[in-house]
N, C-alpha and C positions, 0 to 999 in steps of 0.2 A: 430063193434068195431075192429077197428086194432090194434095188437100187434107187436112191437119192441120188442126184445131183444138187451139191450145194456150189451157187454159184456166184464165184469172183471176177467180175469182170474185168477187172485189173490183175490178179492173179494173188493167189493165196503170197506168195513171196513179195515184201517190201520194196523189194525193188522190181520184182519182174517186169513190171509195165515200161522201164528201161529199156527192156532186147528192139532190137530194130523190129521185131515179125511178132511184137504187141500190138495190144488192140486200143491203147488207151487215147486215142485221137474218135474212137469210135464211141465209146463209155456213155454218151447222151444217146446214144440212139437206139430207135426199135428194133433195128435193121440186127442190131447184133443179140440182143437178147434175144429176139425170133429164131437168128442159125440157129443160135444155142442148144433154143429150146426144141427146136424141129429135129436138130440132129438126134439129142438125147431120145423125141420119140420114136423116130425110125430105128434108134438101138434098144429102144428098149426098156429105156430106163422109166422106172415107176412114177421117179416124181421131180418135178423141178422147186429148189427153193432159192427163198430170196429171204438175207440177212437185213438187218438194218440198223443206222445207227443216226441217234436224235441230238448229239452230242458233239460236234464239229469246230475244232479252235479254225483259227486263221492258219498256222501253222501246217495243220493238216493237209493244207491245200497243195502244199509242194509236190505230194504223190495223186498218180491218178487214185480217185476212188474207189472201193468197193459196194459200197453204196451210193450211188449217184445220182439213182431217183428213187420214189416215196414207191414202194415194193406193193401196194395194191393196185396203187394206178398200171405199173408195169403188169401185173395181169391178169387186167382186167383185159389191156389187149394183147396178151398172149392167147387169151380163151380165144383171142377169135381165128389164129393161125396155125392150132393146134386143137386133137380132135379124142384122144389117149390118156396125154401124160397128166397128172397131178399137177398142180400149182398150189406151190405152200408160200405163204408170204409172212412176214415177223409183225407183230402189234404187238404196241407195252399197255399194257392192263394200267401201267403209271401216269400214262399222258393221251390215251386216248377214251375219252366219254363211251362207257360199255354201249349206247344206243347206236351213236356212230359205228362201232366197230360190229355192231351186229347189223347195220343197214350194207358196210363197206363188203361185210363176207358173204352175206344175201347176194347180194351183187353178181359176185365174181360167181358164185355159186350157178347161180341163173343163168348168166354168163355163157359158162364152161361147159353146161348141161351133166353139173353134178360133180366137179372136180377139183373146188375148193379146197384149203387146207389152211389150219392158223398157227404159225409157232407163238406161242401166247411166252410173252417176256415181262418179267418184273424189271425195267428201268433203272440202273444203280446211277445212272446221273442223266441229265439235261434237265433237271428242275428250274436251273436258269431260263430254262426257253419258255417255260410251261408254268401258268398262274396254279399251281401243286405244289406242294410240299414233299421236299425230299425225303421218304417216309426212312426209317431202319431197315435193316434187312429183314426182321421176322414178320415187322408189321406189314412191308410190302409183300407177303406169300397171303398173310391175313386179309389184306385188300385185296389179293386176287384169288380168291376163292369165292370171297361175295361176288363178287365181278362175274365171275363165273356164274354164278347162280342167275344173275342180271341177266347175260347174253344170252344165257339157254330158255331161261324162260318167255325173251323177245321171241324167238326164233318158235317156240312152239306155240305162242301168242292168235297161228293162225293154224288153226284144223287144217286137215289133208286138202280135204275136200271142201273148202271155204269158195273157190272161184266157180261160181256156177255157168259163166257164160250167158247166159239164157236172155237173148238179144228182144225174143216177144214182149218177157215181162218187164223188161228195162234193168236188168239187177245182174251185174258184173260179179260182185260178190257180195257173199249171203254177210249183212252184217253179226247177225247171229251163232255164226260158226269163228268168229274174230274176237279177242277176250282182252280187259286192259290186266295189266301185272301187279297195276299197286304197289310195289317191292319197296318196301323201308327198310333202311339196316343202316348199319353204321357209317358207310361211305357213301351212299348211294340212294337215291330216291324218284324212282323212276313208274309212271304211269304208265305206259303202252297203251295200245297196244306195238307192235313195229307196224312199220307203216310202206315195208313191201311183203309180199304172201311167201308162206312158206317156199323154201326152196330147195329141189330135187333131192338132194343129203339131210335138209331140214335142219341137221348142227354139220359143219365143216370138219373134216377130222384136222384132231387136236394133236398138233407136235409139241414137246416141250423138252429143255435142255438141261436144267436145275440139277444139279446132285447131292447140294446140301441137304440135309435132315428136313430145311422145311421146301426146299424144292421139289426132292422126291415125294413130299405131300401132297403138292398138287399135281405132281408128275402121277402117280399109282392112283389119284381120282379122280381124276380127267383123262390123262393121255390116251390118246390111240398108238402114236410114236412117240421115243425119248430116245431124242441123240443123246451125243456121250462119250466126253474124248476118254478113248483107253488106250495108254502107248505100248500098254503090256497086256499078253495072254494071264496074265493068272489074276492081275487087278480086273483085266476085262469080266473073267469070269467068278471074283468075288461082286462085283458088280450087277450084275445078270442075275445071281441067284439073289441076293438081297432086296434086286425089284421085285422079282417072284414072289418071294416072302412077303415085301409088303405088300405087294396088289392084293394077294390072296388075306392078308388080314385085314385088309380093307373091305374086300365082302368081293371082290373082283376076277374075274376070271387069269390064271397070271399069263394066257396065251395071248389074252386079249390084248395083253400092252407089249408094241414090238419094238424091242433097243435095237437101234441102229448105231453104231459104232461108227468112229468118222473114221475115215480109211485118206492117206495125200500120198497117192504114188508119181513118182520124178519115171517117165517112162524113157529109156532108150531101146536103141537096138541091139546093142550090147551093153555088159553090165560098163565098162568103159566109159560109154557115151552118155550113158545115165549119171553115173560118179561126174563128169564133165558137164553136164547141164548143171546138177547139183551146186558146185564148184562154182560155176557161174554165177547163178542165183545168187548166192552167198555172196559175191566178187561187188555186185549192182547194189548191196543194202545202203542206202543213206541213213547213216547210224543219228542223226539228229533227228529225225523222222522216226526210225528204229528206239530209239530212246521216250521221246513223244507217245508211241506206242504201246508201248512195254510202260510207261508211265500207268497210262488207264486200267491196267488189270492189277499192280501193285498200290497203286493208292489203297489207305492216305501216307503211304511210305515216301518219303522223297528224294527221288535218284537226280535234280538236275543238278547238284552242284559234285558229281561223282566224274572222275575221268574214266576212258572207256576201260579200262585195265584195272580198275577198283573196284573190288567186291565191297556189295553196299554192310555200312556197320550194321555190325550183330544188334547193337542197340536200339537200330530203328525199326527194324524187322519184329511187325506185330503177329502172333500165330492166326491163322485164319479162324478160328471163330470167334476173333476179337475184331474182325475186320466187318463195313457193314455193305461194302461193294459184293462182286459178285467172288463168294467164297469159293470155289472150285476152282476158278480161273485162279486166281490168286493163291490157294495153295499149290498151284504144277508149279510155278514160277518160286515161290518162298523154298520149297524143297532143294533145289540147288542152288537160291541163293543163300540159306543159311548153310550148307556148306562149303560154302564162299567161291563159287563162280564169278568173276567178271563181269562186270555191265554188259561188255563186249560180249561176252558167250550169252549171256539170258536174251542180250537184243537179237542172236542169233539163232535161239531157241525157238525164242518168238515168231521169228520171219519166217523159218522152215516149219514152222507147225509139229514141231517133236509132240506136241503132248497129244497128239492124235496117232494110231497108228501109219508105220508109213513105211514106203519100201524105195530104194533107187536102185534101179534095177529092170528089169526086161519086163514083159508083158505076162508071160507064164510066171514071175517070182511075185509078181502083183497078184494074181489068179491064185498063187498058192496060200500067198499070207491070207487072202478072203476067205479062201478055202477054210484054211485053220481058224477062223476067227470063228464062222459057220458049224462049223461039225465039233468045235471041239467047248462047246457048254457057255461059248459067251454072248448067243446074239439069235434071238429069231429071223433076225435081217440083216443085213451089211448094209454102211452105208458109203 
């Protein structure tokens, strides 16, 4: 079983960063993404990620962040405090220049001594920040497939064995064995060669999160990992076999692509105390924020003029694949609002992370649900 740690520095709950024995006075600094990350590699865990978002009102700002710095920078100097774990970091294929993003993962890769990791995201907003065009949903999977083609081809730009060292003859590396890419297409027009040497992994392994039809496209021909919120055993495991089927009609081995399953366990020491953190959690949401929130994965539906206790009208609720945000997110959330939940309950869905599996509950009832997730046809890996 592989483990992921995806990490919220502020804590996956809306308001978590409230309890007095948070961390969010800490949130800018190395000092805490290093525990973090040091801890996770003394236990074990396989791989550390970092979410990120490009997209930030003023509003936002009233809760600590969960993304509070640019996720390669953070580590780049993780690589250097840690010696094990994986480091996966988020880039949007929308707003960042494919050369950039293959000089940024070279980097870290080099870095790390081979430890690199990219969750490669198509961008459903921040167009405003970025001289880009807010592309559709299918066309942005179509732009990042080219993109794809773009980074890998930088990356292999430079032979194995290209750095010759060789101090007598004055020649660092062999120009020869270094190639430009030429690469014309529809979005994208890039010469190369890249302009640092290959690196230990040479391509970064590729996470990816998509579940729409043209998500899992690029997920089953590219992915190494495909997280994947499943709240349930039997969707998890319709899920699971349909990546299998696609990988394999893509030409791909289907062991080769491993679903990680996002797992949010509330741990106590009895189940009690678990129910009572829970409780908690729930107690600290600021439903203006919570609202604000829960906005960004419904759009372009409009919840601000709803009171908390109003299920949004059936009128305004578009089915998800008329939506051009990101459709998965956006149908867990439609599914109980079109059977008329409460603002109040979705913003509370929201906070708690239901659409992921999850357990409140003791340490072994945690252990069990992984268990089952594991052995029982939905996941080569936990995440």
């Amino acid at each position: 079983m592989a483990l992921t740690l995806y990490n919220a520095p502020s804590g996956i709950s809306i308001g978590s960063w409230r309890r007095d024995d948070s961390t969010s006075d800490r949130v800018l600094t190395l000092r805490l993404f290093a525990d973090i990350a040091i801890q996770c590699e003394r236990a074990g865990i396989d791989a550390f990620f970092l979410a990120d978002n490009v997209s930030t009102g003023p509003d936002d700002f009233r809760q600590a962040l969960n993304y509070p710095l640019e996720p390669m920078t953070v580590l780049g100097a993780l690589s250097a405090v840690t010696s094990k774990i994986g480091l996966i970091a988020t880039g949007s294929t929308s707003y960042i220049e494919p050369y950039n993003l293959a000089r940024f993962m070279a980097s870290i890769d080099h870095l790390s001594n081979g430890r690199a990791g990219w969750n490669i995201v198509t961008s459903v907003s921040g167009a405003h920040n970025f001289s880009a065009p807010n592309l559709d949903h299918d066309e942005r999977y179509r732009q990042a497939h080219e993109y794809m083609d773009v980074v890998t081809q930088l990356w292999d730009s430079w032979q194995d064995d290209a750095i010759v060292d060789d101090k007598a003859a004055g020649m660092w590396a062999d120009p020869a064995r270094i190639h430009r890419i030429d690469f014309e297409g529809e979005y994208y027009k890039v010469a190369g060669p890249q302009n640092i040497p290959r690196s230990p992994q040479g391509w970064p392994v590729f996470a990816q999160a998509g579940s729409s039809p043209a998500g899992l496209g690029l997920a089953v021909k590219w992915a190494d990992i495909i997280f994947t919120p499943q709240p349930t055993l039997d969707g998890a495991q319709r899920f699971y076999a349909d990546v299998r089927e696609r990988a394999a009609a893509a030409g791909r081995d289907p062991d080769s692509v491993r679903v990680l399953p996002g797992f949010v366990p509330i741990i106590g020491e009895t189940q009690r105390e678990a129910e009572q953190l829970a409780s908690d959690l729930l107690d600290l949401i600021d439903y203006d924020a919570g609202r604000a929130d829960l906005q960004r994965f419904l759009s372009p539906v409009d919840i601000s003029d709803l009171e908390l206790d109003e299920p949004i009208p059936t009128e305004r609720l578009l089915p998800p694949d008329q939506v051009q945000t990101g459709r998965t997110k956006y149908a867990q959330y439609y599914e109980p609002a079109a059977a008329g939940a409460p603002l109040r309950e979705l913003i509370r869905i929201k906070s708690s992370l239901n659409d992921h599996a999850h357990v409140t509950g003791t340490v072994e009832q945690a252990a069990d649900l992984m268990e089952a997730y594991f052995t029982q046809g939905v996941a080569t890996d936990s995440c």
